[in-house]
C-alpha positions, 0 to 999 in steps of 0.5 A, spaced: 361 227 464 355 225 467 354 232 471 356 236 466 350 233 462 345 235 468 348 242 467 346 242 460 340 240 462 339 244 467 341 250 463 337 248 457 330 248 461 332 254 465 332 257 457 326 255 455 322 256 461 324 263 461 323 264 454 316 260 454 312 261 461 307 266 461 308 272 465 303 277 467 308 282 464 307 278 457 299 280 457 297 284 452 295 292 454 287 292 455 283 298 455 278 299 462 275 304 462 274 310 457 270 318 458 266 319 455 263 311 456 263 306 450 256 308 447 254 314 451 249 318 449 251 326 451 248 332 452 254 336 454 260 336 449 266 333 451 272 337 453 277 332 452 276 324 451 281 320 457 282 313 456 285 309 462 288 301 460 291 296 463 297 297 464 302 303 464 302 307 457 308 309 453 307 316 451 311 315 444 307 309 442 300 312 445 296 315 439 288 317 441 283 319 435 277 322 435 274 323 428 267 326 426 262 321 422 265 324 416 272 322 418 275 329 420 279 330 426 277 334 433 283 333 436 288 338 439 295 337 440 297 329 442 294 325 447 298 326 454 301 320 458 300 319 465 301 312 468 296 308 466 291 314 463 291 317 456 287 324 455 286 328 449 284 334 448 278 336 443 277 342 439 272 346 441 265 347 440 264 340 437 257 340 433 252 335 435 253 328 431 256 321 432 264 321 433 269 314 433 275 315 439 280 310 436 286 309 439 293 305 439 298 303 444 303 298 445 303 292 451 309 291 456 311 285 451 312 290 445 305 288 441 300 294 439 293 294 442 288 298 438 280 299 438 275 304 437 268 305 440 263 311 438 259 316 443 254 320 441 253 329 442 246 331 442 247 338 442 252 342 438 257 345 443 258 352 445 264 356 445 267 356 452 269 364 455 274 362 459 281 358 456 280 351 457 287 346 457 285 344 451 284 350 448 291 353 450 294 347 448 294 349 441 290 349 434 287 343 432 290 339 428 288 335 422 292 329 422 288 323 420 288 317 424 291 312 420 298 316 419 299 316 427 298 309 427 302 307 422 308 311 425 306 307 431 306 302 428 313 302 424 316 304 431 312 298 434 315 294 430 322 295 433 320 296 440 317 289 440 324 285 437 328 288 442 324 287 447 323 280 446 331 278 444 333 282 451 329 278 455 330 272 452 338 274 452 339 275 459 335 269 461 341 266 458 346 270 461 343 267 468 341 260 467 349 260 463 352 264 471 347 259 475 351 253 470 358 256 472 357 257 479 354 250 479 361 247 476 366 252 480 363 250 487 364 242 484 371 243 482 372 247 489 369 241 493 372 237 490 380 240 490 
């Protein structure tokens, strides 16, 4: 009986350590570095805002908001994903004025990161002769940033629970395969 104990023991540790051991991929998404720069002051108007974060970025749970100090949006189309980075087109020309970039993403562990910062435009913009990608793109589109955060955020919330249970269940599947081979090669040295 006593070595069926251990292996329950065992067995019972390896589920927790699994479950409660902080892991790199368990840390939150950060933001790192942003362009246009947390509270720059610029003369020239943006084309589009990239923001590049600590880990890899889902493209259905990354949304980036742009809005003007009246709460409109300048943003055309949705942001695009590649890697680590998420760029956003802006509607072009932007007028002089302080604009809020608000963004929301969800980690490796299934949590949802959100911030915001501000920049300033100086001088009004003038409307490029040549297309740019953001122009292309597509018209603007007025989507207030709280209705894309809220679609984040009831898909965020499934996302994550799965997440959590899967890892969780494999755990438990190789700690319980670890317990059995230890019995299987017991009862062969045994016979």
């Amino acid at each position: 009986m006593r070595p069926l104990r251990r292996v329950v023991a065992v067995l019972a540790a390896c589920v927790i350590a699994a479950v409660i051991a902080p892991s790199p991929a368990w840390a939150h998404n950060s933001l790192r570095t942003s362009t246009p720069a947390k509270g720059a002051t610029l003369d020239v108007p943006p084309t589009q805002v990239v923001l590049e974060f600590a880990e890899r970025l889902d493209p259905q749970f990354t949304t980036i908001a742009v809005t003007t100090a009246r709460g409109m949006a300048v943003t055309v189309g949705k942001p695009v994903v590649d890697g680590v980075r998420g760029t956003q087109a802006l509607t072009q020309p932007l007028a002089a004025g302080t604009y809020t970039v608000a963004f929301r993403v969800v980690s490796v562990d299934g949590h949802p990161v959100q911030g915001s910062q501000v920049f300033t435009l100086t001088a009004a913009g003038v409307t490029p002769t040549t297309p740019t990608p953001a122009s292309i793109a597509g018209s603007p589109t007025p989507t207030p940033p709280a209705a894309a955060v809220t679609a984040a955020d009831s898909a965020t919330g499934r996302s994550g629970s799965a997440l959590g249970w899967g890892l969780g269940a494999a755990a438990l599947v190789a700690a319980v395969g670890g317990a059995v081979s230890v019995l299987l090669r017991r009862r062969t040295s045994r016979s």
